[in-house]
GUNU-176118 format. One record per residue (C-alpha): residue number from 1; residue in three letters; x, y, z negated. Coordinates in steps of 0.25 Angstrom, whole numbers, m for minus. Layout:
<pts>
nr, rest, X, Y, Z
NUM, ALA, X, Y, Z
...
</pts>
This chain:
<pts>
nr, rest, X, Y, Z
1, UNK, 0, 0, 0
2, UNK, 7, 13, 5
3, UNK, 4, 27, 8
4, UNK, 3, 34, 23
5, UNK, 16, 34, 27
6, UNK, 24, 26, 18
7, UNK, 27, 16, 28
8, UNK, 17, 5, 27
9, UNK, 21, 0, 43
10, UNK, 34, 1, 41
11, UNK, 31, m10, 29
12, UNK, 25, m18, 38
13, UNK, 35, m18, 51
14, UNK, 46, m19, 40
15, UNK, 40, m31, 34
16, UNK, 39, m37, 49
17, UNK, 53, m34, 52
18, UNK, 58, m41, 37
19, UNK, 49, m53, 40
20, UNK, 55, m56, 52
21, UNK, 70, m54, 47
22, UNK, 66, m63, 38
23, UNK, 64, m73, 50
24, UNK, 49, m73, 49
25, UNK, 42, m76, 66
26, UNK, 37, m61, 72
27, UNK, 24, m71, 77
28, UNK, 21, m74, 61
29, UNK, 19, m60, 57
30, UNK, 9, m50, 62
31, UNK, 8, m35, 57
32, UNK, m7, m29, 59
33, UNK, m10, m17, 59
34, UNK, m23, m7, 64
35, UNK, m20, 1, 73
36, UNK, m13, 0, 88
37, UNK, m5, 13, 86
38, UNK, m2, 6, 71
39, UNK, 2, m8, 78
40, UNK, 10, m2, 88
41, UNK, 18, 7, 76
42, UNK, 20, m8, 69
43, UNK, 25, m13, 80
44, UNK, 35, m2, 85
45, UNK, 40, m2, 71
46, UNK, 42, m16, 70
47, UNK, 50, m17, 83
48, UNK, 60, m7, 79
49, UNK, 63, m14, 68
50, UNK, 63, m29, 73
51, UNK, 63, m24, 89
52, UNK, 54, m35, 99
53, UNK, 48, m46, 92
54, UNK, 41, m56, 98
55, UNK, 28, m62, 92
56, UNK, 27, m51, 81
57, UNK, 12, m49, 80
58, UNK, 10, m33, 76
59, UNK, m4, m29, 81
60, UNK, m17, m24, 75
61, UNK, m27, m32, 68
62, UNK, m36, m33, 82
63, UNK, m25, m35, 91
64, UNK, m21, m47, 83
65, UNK, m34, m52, 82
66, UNK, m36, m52, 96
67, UNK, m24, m60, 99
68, UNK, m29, m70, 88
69, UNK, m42, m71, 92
70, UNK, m38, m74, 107
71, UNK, m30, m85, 102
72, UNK, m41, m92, 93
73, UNK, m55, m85, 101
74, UNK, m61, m100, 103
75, UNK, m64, m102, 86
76, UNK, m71, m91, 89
77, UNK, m80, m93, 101
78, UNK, m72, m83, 108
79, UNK, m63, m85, 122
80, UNK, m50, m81, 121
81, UNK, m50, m72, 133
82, UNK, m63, m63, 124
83, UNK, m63, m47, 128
84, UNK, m61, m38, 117
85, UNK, m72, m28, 115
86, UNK, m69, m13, 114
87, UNK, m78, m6, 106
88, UNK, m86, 3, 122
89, UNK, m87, m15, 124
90, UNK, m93, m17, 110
91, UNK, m102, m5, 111
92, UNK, m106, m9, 125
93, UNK, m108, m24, 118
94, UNK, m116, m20, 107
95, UNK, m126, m11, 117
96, UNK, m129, m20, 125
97, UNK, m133, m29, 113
98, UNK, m142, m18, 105
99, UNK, m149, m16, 119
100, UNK, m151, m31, 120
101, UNK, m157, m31, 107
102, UNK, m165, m18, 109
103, UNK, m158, m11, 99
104, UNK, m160, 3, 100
105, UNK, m146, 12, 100
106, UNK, m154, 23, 94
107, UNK, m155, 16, 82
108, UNK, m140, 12, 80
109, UNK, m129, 15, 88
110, UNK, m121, 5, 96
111, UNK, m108, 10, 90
112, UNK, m117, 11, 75
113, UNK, m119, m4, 76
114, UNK, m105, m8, 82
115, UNK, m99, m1, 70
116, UNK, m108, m11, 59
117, UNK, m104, m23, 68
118, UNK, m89, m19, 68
119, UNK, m90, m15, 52
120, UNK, m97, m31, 51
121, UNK, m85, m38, 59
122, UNK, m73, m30, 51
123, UNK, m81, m34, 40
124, UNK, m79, m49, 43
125, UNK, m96, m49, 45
126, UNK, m100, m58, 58
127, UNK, m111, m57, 66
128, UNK, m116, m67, 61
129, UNK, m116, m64, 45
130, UNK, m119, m49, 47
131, UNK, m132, m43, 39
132, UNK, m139, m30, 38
133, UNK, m138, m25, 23
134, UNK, m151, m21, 17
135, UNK, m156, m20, 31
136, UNK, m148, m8, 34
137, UNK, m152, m3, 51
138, UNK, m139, m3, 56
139, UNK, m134, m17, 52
140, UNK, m147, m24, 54
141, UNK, m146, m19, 69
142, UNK, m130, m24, 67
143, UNK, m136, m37, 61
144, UNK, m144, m40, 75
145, UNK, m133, m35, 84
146, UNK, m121, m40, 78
147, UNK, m123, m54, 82
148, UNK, m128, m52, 96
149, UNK, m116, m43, 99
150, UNK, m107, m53, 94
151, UNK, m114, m64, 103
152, UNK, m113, m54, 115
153, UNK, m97, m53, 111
154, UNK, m96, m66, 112
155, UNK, m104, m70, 123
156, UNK, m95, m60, 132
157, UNK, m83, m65, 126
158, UNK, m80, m52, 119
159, UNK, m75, m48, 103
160, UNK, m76, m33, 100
161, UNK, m65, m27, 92
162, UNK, m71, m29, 78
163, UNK, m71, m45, 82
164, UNK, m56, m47, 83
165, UNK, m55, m45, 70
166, UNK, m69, m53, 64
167, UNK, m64, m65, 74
168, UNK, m51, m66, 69
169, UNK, m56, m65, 55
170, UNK, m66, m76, 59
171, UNK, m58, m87, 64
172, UNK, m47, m84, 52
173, UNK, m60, m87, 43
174, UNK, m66, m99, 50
175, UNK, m55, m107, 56
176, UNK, m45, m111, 45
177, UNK, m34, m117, 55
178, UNK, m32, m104, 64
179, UNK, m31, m94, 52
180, UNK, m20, m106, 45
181, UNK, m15, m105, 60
182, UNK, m14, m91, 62
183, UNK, m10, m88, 46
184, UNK, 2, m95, 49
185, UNK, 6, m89, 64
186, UNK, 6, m76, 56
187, UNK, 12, m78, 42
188, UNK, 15, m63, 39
189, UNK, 5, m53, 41
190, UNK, 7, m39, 39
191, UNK, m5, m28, 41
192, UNK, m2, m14, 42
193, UNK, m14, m3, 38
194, UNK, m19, m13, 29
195, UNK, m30, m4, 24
196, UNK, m38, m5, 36
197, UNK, m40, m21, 35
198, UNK, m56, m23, 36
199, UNK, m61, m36, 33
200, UNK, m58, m42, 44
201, UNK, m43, m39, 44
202, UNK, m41, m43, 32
203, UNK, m49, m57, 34
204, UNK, m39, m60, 44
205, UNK, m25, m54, 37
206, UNK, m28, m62, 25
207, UNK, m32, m76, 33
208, UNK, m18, m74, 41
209, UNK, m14, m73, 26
210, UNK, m19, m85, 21
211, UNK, m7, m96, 22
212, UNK, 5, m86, 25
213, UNK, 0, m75, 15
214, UNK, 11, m64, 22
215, UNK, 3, m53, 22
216, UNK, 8, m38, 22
217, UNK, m2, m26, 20
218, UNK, 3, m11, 21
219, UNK, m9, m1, 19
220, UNK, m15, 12, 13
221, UNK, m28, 10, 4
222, UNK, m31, 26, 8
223, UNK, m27, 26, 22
224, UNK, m40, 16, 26
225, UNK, m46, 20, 39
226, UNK, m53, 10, 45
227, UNK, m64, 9, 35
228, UNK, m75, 11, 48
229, UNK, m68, m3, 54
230, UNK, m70, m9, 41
231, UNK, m57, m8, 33
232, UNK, m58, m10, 18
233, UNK, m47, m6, 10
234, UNK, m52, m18, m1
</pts>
């Protein structure tokens, strides 16, 4: 836990750098981060102390769950070659399945209802287990869409950003042998900007976690920002 400044990233490319002096494999460690502009920093700052390594796996959280869920789409229902839906495709998705259902716009905005399904997924909340709280009108119009948007997702062989992050969560949770599998391909696992973890993140840091528990945090309790994508300091 360290203040603005006080070289929390430089913690973590140090750590890299000392892991793999110490003879540890680049491919069993993987740094997350946020961010792009924060992924590419790590890595700039890694390859100045280390130069070029091969199979060094320095990304964000999403990017790293597209690669994994790509190589393990079929536990899910998923092909391997599925699109990856921006948030204009998602929108253009979730239209066409309030029109189907004759659900008027007027009432709740396309981008209203995206936010509550996107809130429900980094929460670790599936279609399938989603409820309307004390019959509150957003999430009971959330409750009938959620699921039918999901099935649209699927039938065009789609996930939307949100979903990298649920799927991954998902198959750590429900096939025991990929997350021991996948533990050990990545034994030291280190997480920049750990403030902004949602649910879902943290779901999957602490299932890579389980068997190699080698898991290194930097964060800022007050520098939390993502609290509209779900983080949660707790």
């Amino acid at each position: 836990l360290a203040g603005p400044g006080s070289g929390k990233t430089r913690v973590v490319t140090h750590r890299i750098a000392h892991l793999i002096h110490e003879g540890i494999a680049p491919r069993q460690i993987v740094a997350l981060t946020f961010t792009n502009k924060a992924a590419d920093e790590m890595r700039e700052r890694a390859t100045a102390l280390l130069g070029p390594v091969d199979g060094l796996h320095l990304s964000t959280f999403h990017r790293f769950c597209a690669r994994m869920l790509r190589q393990h789409a079929a536990f899910l229902g998923l092909a391997e070659n599925f699109t990856i839906y921006d948030t204009d495709d998602s929108l253009r998705m979730l239209r066409h399945v309030l029109d189907k259902q004759g659900i008027s716009s007027n009432t709740f905005s396309p981008r209203q209802i995206a936010a509550e399904i996107s809130r429900a997924k980094n929460d670790l909340i599936r279609a399938s287990h989603y409820r309307s709280p004390h019959g509150m009108p957003l999430a009971t119009a959330v409750a009938e869409v959620y699921p039918l948007y999901q099935q649209q997702l699927l039938a065009a062989a789609a996930v939307d950003f949100d979903d990298l992050l649920l799927h991954v969560a998902t198959l750590l949770s429900e096939h025991p042998e990929v997350r021991a599998e996948l533990d050990a391909r990545y034994k030291y696992v280190l997480v920049d900007e750990y403030q902004d973890t949602n649910m879902a993140q943290y779901a999957i840091l602490r299932a890579l976690s389980h068997d190699h528990p080698n898991l290194a945090a930097t964060g800022d309790p007050d520098q939390s920002i993502f609290g509209w994508r779900g983080a949660n300091v707790g």
